[in-house]
C-alpha positions as MATLAB code, in Angstrom:
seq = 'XXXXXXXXXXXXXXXXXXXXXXXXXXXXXXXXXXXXXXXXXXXXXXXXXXXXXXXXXXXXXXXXXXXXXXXXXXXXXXXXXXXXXXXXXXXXXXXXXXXXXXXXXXXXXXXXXXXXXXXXXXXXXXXXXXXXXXXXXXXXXXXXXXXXXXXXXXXXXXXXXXXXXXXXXXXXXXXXXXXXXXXXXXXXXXXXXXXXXXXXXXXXXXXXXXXXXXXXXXXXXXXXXXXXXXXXXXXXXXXXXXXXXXXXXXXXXXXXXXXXXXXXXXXXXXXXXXXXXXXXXXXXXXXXXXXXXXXXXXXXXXXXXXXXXXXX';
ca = [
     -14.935   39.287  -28.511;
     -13.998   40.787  -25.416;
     -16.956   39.561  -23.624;
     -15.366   35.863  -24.778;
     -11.593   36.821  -23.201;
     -13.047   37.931  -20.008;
     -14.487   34.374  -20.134;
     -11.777   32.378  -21.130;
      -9.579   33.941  -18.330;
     -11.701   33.419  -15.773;
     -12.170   29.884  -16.620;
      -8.411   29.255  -16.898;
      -6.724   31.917  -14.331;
      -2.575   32.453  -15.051;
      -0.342   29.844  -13.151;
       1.245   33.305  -11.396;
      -2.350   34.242  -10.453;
      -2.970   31.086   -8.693;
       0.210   31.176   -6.755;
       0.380   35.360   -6.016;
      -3.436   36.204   -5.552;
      -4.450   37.908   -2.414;
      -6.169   34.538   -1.496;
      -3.018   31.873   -2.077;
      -1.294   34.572   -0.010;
      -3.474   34.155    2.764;
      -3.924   30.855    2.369;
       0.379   30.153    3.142;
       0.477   32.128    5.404;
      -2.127   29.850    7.490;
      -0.357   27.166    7.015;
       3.491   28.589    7.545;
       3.283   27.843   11.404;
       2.009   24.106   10.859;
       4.365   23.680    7.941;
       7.368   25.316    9.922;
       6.404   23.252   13.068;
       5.931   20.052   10.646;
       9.398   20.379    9.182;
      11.160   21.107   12.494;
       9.605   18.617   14.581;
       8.814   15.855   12.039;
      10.711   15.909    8.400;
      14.362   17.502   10.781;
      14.497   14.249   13.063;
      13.337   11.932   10.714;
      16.839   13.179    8.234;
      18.389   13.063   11.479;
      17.794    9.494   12.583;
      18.587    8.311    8.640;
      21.492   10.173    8.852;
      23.095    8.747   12.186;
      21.872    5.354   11.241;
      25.110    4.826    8.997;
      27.585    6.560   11.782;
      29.045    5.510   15.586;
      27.696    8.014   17.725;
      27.475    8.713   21.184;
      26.637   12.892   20.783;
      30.342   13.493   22.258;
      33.018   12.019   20.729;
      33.668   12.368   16.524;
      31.248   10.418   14.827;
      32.777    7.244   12.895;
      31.076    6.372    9.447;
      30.357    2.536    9.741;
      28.091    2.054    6.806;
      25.548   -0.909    7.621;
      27.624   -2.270   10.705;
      24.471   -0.637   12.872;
      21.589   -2.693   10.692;
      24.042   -5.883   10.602;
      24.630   -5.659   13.932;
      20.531   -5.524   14.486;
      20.006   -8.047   12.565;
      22.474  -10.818   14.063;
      23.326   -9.914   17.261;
      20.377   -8.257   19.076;
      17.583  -10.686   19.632;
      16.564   -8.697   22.712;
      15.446   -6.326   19.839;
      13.477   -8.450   17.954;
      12.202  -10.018   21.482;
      10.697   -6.450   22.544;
       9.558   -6.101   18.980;
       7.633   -9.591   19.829;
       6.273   -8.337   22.973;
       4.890   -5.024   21.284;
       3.002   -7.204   19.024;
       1.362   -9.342   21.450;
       0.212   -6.063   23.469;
      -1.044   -4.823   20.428;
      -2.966   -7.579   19.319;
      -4.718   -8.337   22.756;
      -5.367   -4.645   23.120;
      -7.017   -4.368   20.233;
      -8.968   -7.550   20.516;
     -10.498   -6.121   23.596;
     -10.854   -2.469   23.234;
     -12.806   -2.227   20.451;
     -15.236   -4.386   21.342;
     -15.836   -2.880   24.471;
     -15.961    0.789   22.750;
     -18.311    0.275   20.390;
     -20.814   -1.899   22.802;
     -20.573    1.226   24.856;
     -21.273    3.608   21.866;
     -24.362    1.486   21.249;
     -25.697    1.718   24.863;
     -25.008    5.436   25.233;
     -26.693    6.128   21.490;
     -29.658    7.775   23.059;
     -29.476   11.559   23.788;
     -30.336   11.905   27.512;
     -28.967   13.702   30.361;
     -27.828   10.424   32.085;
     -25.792    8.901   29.125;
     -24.382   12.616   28.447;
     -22.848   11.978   31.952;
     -22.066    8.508   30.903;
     -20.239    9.596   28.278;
     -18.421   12.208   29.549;
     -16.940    9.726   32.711;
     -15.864    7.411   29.710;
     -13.889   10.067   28.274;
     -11.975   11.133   30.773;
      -9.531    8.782   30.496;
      -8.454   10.230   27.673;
      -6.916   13.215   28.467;
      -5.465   12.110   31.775;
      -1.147   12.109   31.560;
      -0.118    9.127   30.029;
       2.269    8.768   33.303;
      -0.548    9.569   35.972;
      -2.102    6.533   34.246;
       0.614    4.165   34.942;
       1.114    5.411   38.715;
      -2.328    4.809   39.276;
      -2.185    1.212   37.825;
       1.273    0.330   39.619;
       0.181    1.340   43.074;
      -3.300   -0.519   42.593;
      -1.551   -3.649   41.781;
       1.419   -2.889   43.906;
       2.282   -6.746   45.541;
       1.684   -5.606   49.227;
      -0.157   -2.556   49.681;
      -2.187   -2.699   46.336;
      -6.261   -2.475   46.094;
      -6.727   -5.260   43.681;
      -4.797   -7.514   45.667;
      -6.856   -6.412   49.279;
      -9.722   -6.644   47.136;
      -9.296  -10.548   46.194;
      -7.978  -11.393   49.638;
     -11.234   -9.731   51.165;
     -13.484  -11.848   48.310;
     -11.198  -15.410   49.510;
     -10.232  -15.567   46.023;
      -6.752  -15.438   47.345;
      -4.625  -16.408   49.946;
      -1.291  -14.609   49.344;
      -0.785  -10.934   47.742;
       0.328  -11.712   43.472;
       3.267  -10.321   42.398;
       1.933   -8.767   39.227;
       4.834   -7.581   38.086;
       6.893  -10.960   39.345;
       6.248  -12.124   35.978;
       5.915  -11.080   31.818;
       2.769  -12.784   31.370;
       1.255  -10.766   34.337;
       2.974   -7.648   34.059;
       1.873   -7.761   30.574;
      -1.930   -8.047   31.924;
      -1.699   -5.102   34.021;
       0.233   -2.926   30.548;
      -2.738   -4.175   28.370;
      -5.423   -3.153   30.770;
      -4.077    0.048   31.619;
      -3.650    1.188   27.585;
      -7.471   -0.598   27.541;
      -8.750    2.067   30.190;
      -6.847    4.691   28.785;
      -7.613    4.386   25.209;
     -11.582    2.182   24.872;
     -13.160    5.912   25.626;
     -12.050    8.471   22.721;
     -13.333    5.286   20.060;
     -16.562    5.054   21.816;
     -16.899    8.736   21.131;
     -15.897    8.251   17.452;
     -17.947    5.188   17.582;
     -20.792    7.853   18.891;
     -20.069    9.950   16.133;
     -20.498    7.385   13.732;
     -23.677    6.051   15.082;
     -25.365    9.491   14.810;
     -24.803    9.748   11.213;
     -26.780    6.537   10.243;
     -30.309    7.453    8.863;
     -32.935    6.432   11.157;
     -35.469    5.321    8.364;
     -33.482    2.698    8.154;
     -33.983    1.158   10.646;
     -37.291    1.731   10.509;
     -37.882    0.407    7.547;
     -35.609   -2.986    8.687;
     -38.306   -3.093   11.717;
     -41.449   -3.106    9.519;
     -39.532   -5.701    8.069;
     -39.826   -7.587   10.924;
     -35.831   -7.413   11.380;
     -34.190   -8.247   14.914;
     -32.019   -5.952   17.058;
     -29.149   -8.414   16.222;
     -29.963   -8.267   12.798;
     -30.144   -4.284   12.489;
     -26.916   -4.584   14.413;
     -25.171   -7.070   11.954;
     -26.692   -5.921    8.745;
     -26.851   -1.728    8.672;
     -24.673   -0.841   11.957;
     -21.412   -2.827   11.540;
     -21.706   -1.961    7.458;
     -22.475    1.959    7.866;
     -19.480    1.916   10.599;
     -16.705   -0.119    8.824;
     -14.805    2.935    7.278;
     -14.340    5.135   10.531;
     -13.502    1.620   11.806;
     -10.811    1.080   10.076;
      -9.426    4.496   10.321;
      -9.727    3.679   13.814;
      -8.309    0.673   13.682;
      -5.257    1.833   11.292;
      -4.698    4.740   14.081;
      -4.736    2.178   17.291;
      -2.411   -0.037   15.695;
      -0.039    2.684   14.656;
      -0.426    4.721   18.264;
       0.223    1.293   20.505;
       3.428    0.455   17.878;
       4.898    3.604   19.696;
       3.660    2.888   23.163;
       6.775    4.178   25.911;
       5.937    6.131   28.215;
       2.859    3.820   29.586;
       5.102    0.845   29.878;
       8.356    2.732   31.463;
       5.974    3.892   34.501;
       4.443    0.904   35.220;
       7.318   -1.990   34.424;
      10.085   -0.176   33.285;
      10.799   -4.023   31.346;
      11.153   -5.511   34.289;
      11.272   -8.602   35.023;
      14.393   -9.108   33.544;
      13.513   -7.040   30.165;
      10.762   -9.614   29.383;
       8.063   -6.609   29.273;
      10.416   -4.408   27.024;
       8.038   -2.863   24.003;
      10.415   -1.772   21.055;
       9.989    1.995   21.602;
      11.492    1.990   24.968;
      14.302    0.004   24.011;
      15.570    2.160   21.089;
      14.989    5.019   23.961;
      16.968    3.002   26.208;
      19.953    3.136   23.829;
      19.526    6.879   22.932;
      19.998    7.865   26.304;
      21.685    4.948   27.996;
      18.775    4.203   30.487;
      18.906    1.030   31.760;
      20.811    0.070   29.004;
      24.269   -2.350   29.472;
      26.605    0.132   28.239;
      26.665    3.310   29.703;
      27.412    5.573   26.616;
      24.384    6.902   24.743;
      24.401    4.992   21.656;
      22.996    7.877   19.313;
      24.197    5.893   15.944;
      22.799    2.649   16.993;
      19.718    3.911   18.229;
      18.846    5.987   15.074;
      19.266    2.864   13.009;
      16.115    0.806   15.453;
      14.232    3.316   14.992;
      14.746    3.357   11.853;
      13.712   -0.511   11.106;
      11.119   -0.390   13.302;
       9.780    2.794   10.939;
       9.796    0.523    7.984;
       8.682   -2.488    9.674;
       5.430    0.153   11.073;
       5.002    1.193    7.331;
       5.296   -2.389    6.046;
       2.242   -3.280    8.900;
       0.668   -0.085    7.926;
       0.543   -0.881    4.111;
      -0.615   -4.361    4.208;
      -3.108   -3.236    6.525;
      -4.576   -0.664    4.518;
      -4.586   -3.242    1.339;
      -6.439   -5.612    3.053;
      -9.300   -3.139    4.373;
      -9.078   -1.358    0.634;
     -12.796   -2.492   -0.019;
     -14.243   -2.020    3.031;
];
């Protein structure tokens, strides 16, 4: 009888003993400094941004409730809004037509474990962990109109006659955006493209070549299957990461010309702290409430997204 007690407890431990044990204990306190970090950092601002949304703010003066004057006033009167949100998209998409491709052809190449493509790799990386604003210095003084590399560099070929103003106009301004967040971003998917490569079995494709199957073919018909779902992870993550692309794009255009290269995160930063903006109070209540549509427009993207890749 006893013997069948001692069983049926340890088969179905007490609610308190799964909460108190020595091991739960443990456990939250591991997790307290990510949880405290998570709610002051992440769950703190988002109630803050919901909560301003509704109010006339400028982080001085009272606050005025306005209700949905904020949204309305997003919605009818602010195309230059939905005109960055426009641009963002089209940076996106041509980003991610071209960086993917190019990481995962690189992935392929550098499969093999030698010496030279650990080098390889490594140089591909780096990238990666360069400042985000060091990035866009780099790429504004190489295609700076007069003095810049890539224009000497043309002029010296006799592609050119006359330096390009790169940043003279949206569609090349854009160019330069996309293939700075291209170099900056194609080398940390190669590695996960890497990592996904080394888990595929090699007997199969050996089998596939006693088959008499192609390169293409192993390609096509066991590499692009075995990678889709770190794919479209990676995918999910890109698209998400470039939505909130700022800094990249206030170092190298700052919008200019004229606003035409304005990506939606740095115009809701624009209105938070009046930069560049037309009026010259921080606009704390409107700001809160772009962010806020742009966070449900990002989670409406996000869901359809994953819906559509749900049987890959």
């Amino acid at each position: 009888m006893k013997t069948a007690v001692l069983k049926h407890r340890l088969r179905n431990p007490s609610r308190t003993g799964r909460w108190l044990g020595k091991d739960s204990t443990q456990a939250y306190l591991m997790l307290s400094p990510m949880l405290i970090g998570f709610t002051l950092f992440t769950i703190y601002p988002m109630i803050w941004l919901i909560t301003w949304a509704w109010f006339d703010y400028d982080g001085i003066t009272a606050a005025k409730f306005i209700g949905l004057d904020n949204f309305v006033r997003a919605f009818t009167r602010d195309a230059d809004y939905w005109r960055a949100l426009l641009n963002t998209f089209t940076i996106v998409a041509v980003k991610l037509l071209f960086v993917f491709p190019l990481a995962l052809f690189l992935a392929v190449l550098l499969n093999a474990d030698t010496k030279l493509n650990a080098m390889f790799r490594t140089v591909f990386f780096m990238p990666a962990i360069i400042s985000t604003a060091v990035i866009g210095l780099v790429f504004y003084l190489m295609f700076e109109p007069f003095q810049g590399i890539v224009n000497r560099m043309l002029q010296d070929a006799g592609l050119i006659s006359q330096s390009i103003e790169w940043f003279g106009s949206k569609g090349l301004a854009n160019a330069v955006i996309i293939s700075a967040s291209i170099w900056q971003n194609f080398g940390i998917n190669m590695v996960f493209f890497l990592m996904g490569l080394q888990t595929i079995s090699k007997e199969l494709y050996e089998c596939a070549e006693i088959d008499g199957v192609t390169r293409w073919q192993k390609f096509y018909y066991i590499t692009l299957p075995m990678l889709s779902p770190i794919m479209k992870i990676l995918i999910m993550l890109a698209l998400v990461s470039s939505m909130k692309m700022a800094d990249l794009v206030l170092v190298l255009t700052n919008g200019q010309p004229g606003g035409r290269t304005e990506v939606v995160m740095t115009y809701v930063f624009k209105y938070f702290f009046s930069y560049g903006a037309a009026d010259s109070t921080n606009q704390f209540g409107y700001a809160s409430s772009l962010a806020v549509i742009t966070a449900i427009i990002l989670a409406i993207i996000t869901g359809f997204y994953y819906r559509m890749t749900k049987n890959m």
